[in-house]
C-alpha positions in Angstrom: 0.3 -10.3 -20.8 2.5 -12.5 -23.0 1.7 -15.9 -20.9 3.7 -19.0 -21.8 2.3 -22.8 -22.1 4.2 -23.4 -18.8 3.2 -20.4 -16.8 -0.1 -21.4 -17.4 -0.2 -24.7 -16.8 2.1 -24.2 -13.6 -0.1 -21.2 -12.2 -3.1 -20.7 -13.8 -4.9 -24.3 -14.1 -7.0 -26.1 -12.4 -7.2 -23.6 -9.5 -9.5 -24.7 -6.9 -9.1 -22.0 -4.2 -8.5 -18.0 -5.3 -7.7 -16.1 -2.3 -7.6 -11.9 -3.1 -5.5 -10.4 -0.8 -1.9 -11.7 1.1 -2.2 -10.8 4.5 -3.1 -12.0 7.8 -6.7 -12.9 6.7 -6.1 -14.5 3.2 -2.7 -16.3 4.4 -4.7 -17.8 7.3 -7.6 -18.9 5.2 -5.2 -20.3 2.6 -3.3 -22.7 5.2 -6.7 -23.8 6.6 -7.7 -24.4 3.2 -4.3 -26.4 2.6 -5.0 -28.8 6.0 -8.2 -29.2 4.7 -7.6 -30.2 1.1 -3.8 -31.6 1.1 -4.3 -32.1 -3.2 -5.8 -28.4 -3.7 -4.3 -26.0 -5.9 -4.7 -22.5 -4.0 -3.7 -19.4 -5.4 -3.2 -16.1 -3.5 -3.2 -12.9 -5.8 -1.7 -9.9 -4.1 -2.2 -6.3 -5.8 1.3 -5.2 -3.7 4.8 -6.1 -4.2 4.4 -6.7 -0.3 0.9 -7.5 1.2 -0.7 -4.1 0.8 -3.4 -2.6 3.3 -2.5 -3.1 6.8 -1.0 -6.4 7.3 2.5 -4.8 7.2 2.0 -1.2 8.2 0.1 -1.6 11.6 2.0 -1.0 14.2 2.2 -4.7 16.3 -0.5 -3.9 19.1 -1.6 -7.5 20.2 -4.8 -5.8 21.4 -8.2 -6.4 22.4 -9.7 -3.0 23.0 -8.6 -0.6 25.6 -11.3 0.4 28.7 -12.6 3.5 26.9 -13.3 1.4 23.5 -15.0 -0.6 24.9 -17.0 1.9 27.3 -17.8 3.4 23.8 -19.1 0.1 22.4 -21.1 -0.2 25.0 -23.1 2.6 24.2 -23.6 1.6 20.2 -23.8 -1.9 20.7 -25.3 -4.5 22.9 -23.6 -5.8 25.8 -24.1 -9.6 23.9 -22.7 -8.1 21.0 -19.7 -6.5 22.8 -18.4 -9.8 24.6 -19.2 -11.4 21.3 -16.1 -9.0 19.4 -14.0 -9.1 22.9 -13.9 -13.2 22.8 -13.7 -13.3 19.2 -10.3 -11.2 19.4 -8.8 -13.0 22.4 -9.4 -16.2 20.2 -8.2 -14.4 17.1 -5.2 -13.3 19.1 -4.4 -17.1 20.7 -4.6 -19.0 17.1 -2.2 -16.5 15.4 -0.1 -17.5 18.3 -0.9 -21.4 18.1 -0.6 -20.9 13.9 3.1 -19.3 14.2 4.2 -19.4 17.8 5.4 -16.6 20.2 8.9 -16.4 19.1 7.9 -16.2 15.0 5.6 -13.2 16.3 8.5 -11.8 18.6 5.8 -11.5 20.9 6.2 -9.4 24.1 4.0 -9.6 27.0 4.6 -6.2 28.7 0.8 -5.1 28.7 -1.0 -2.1 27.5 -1.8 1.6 28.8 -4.5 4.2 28.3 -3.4 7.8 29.0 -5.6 10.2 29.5 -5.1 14.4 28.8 -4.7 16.7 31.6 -7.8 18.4 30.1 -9.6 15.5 29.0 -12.6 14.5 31.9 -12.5 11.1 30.6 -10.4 9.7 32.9 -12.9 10.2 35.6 -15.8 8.3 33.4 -13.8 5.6 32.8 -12.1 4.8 36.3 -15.9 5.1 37.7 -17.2 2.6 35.5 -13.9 0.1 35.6 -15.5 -2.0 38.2 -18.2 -2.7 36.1 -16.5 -3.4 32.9 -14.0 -5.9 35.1 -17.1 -7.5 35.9 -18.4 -7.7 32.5 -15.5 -9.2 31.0 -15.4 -11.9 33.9 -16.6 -14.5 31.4 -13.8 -14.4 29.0 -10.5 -13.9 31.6 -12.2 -15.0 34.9 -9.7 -12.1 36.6 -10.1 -8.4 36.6 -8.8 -6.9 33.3 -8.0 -3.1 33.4 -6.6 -1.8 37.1 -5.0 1.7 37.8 -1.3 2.8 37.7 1.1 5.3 38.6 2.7 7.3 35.7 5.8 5.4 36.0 7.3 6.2 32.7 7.5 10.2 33.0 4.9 11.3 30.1 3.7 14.7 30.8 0.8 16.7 30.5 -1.5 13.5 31.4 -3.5 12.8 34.4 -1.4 11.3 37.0 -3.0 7.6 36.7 -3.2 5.5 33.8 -5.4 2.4 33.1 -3.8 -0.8 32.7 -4.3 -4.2 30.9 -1.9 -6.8 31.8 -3.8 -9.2 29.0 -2.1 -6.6 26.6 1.3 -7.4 24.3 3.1 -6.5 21.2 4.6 -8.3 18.2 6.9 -7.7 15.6 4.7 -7.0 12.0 7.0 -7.9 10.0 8.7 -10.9 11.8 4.8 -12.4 12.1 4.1 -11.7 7.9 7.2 -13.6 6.9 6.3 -16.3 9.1 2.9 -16.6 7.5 4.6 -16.7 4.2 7.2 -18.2 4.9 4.6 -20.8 6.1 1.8 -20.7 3.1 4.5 -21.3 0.7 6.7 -24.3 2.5 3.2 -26.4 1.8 2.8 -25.5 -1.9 0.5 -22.4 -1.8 1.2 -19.9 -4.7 1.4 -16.4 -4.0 1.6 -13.7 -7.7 2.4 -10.4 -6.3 2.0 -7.0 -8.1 -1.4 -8.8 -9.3 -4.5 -6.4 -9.0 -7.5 -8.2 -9.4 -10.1 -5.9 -11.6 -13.0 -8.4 -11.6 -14.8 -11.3 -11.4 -17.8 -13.6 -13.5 -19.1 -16.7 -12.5 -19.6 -19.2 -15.7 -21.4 -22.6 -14.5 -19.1 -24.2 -12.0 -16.4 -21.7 -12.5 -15.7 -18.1 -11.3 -13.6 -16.1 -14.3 -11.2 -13.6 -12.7 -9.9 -10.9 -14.2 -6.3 -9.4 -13.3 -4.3 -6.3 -14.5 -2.1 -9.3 -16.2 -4.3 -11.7 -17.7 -7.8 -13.9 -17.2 -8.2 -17.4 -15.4 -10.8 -19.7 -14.3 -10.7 -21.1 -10.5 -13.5 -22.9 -8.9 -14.1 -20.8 -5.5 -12.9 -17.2 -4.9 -12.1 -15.9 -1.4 -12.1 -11.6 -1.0 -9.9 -11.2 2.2 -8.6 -7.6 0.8 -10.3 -5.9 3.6 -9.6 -1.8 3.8 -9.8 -2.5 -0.3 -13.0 -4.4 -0.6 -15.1 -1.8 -2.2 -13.2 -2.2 -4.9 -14.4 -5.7 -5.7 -17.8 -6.7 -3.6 -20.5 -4.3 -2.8 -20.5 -4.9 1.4 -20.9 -2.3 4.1 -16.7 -1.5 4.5 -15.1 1.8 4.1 -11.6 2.8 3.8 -9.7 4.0 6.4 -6.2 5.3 6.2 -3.6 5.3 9.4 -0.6 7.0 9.1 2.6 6.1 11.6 5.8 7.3 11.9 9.2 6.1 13.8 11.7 7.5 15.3 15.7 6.7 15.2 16.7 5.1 18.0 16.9 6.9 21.5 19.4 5.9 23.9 18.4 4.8 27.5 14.4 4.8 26.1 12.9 3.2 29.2 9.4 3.3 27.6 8.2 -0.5 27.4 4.2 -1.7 26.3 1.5 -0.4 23.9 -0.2 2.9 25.1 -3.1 4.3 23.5 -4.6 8.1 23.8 -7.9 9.5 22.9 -9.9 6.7 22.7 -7.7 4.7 20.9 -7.3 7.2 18.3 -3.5 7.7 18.9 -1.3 4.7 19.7 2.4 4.4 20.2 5.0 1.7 22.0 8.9 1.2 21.9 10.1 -1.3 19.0 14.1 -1.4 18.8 14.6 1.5 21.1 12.5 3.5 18.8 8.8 4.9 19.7 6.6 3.9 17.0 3.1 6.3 16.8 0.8 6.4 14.9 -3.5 7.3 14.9 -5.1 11.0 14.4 -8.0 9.6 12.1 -10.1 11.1 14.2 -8.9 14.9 13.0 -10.2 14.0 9.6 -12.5 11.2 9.0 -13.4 11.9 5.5 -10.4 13.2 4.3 -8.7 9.6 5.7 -11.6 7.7 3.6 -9.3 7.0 1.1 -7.0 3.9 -0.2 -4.2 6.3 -1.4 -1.2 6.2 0.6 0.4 9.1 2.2 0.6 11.8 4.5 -0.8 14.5 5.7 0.7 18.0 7.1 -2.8 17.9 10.0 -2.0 14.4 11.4 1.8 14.5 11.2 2.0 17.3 13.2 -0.6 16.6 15.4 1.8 13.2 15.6 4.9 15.4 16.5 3.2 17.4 18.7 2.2 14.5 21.4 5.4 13.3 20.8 7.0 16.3 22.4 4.9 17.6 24.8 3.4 14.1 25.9 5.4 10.8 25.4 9.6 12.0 24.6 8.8 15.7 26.5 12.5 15.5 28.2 14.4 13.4 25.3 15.5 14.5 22.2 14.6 12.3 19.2 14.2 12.5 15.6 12.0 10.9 13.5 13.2 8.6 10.7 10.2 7.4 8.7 6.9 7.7 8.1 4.2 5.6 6.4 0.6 4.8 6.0 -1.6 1.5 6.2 -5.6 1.2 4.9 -7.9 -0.1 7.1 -11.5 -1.4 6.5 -14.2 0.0 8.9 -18.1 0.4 8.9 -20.7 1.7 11.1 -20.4 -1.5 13.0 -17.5 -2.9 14.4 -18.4 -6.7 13.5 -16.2 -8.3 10.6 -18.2 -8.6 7.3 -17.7 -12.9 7.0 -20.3 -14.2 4.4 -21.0 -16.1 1.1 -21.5 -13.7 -1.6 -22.9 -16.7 -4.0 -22.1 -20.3 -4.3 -18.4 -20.0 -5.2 -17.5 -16.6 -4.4 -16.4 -15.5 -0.1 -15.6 -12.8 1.4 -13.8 -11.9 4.8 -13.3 -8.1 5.2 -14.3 -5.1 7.8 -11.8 -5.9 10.4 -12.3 -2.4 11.8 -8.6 -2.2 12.9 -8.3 -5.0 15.1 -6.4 -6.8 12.0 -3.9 -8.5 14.1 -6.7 -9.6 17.0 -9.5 -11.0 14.7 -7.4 -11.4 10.8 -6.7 -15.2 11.9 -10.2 -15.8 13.2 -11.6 -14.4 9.9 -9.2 -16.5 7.8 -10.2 -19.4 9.1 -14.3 -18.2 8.9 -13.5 -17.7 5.7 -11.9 -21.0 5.1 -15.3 -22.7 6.5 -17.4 -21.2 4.6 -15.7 -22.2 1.3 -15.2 -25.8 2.9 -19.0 -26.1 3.5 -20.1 -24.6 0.7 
């Protein structure tokens, strides 16, 4: 790249923080870094020309893990381990709030629901261990969490109860990321977009970085690029593609909260009078292992089909767009938070909860390169 005197002296000098990756996690770390250090130069490269991944392409659940997640944890983790990644996403959830506020998040309290198939028999293993679970989680809400209600908005083929979380809510993705920019950058935090970073070397008391433009020196490094970090740091994360669609907006759509089905595999909730849906990793786990964005003909009409027989089976609708986001998930569900040397970080492995735990993380991630 043909770099002039004053674009690098302006962006490319005496860097002390290098954050990969602009969203949730590496915009959180960098304004952490920024109360910290009021005089650093931090610089936030981001391979998009919006924050790629899933920062902007998740679909706004302000979640925490419906009851059959975290039945299912419970049978791969310990029960220490399980209120550990519970508490660390209510907190996660409460300092994106306290970092932006509600109304930047366009955050909506109207609680999430798990639906359950008509032929699916694990609606009765849940709702006979829901007691229990309550009881588990007493430590982190003091009340009980998940309860049982009528099917009050209509969906068919589903058993006739759901499971409830009034804890629950939903914000607006793209209201929250330019808040956080919007944010980052009113304190003097660079951001270069479009800006893959290749590789890194560290040379004495410097890390060399290497980008699809050009080569700069900065004295820590911070890899918060999460469903991409395989591409940079040799961790435990894998890929792991969603892909979501919207409708147009439907008139009269009464439909109001998150809802997830199967497990959590399939999620939708009204935005703008639309239903947003996305999920059906679960038909293709390797096949969705992958950083490429798209779509594919298996999920999206797997997507449809729930659509019309389940959640819109009386309303005509039509769907508008589609898109996908990249997750970063391993064999356990713990984020990957850890020095990778002296000068070089990394915060990735959010395992879908990006929204819940990508503040948390950030600010992890801030730590270590403040004590280090």
């Amino acid at each position: 790249m043909n770099l002039s005197y004053w674009e690098i002296k302006s962006w490319l000098s005496n860097i002390h923080f290098t954050i990969v990756g602009s969203g949730i996690v590496g915009l959180t770390c960098a304004l952490q870094l920024k109360e910290r250090f009021p005089k650093a130069n931090i610089l936030i490269l981001e391979q998009g020309v919006l924050p790629q991944g899933a920062s902007t392409k998740n679909a706004g659940f302000a979640c925490f893990g419906s009851l059959s997640e975290v039945i299912e944890d419970l049978k791969i983790h310990t029960e220490d381990e399980v209120l550990g990644l519970i508490k660390k996403r209510v907190d996660g959830l409460n300092l994106l709030k306290q970092t932006l506020g509600e109304k930047a998040l366009g955050y909506k309290n109207y609680g999430g629901y798990e639906l359950f198939l008509q032929q699916d028999d694990l609606y009765e293993s849940c709702l006979s261990q829901i007691h229990q679970v309550n009881q588990f989680l007493k430590p982190i809400f003091n009340v009980p969490v998940y309860s049982e209600k009528p099917n009050s908005f209509q969906f068919k083929n589903i058993k006739e109860h759901y499971i409830f979380n009034a804890f629950e809510g939903q914000i607006d993705t793209g209201l929250m990321m330019e808040s956080l920019l919007k944010k980052a950058q009113c304190i003097g935090i660079k951001i270069l977009n479009n800006c893959l970073v290749e590789g890194f070397e560290e040379q004495g008391q410097l890390v060399k970085i290497k980008t699809s433009f050009f080569e700069f020196s900065s004295s820590k490094l911070l890899i918060a690029t999460n469903g991409f970090a395989e591409q940079l740091v040799h961790e435990d994360v894998k890929p792991a593609r969603a892909q979501v669609l919207i409708t147009k907006p439907i008139k009269n759509l009464r439909i109001k909260g998150t809802f997830h089905l199967d497990k959590g595999y399939y999620y939708f909730r009204n935005i703008d009078n639309r239903i947003l849906f996305g999920g059906g990793r679960n038909l293709d786990f390797k096949g969705e292992e992958t950083t490429e964005f798209g779509q594919t003909t298996q999920i999206q009409d797997s997507l449809e089909r729930l659509l019309k027989t389940v959640i819109l089976p009386h309303t005509p609708f039509e769907i508008e767009h589609r898109w996908s986001g990249i997750m970063g998930v391993g064999p356990q569900k713990k984020a990957i938070v850890k020095p990778l040397s002296d000068r070089v970080f990394c915060g990735v492995r959010l395992g879908g909860m990006g929204i819940a735990i990508g503040s948390l993380v950030g600010k992890e991630l801030a730590d270590l390169a403040h004590n280090n």
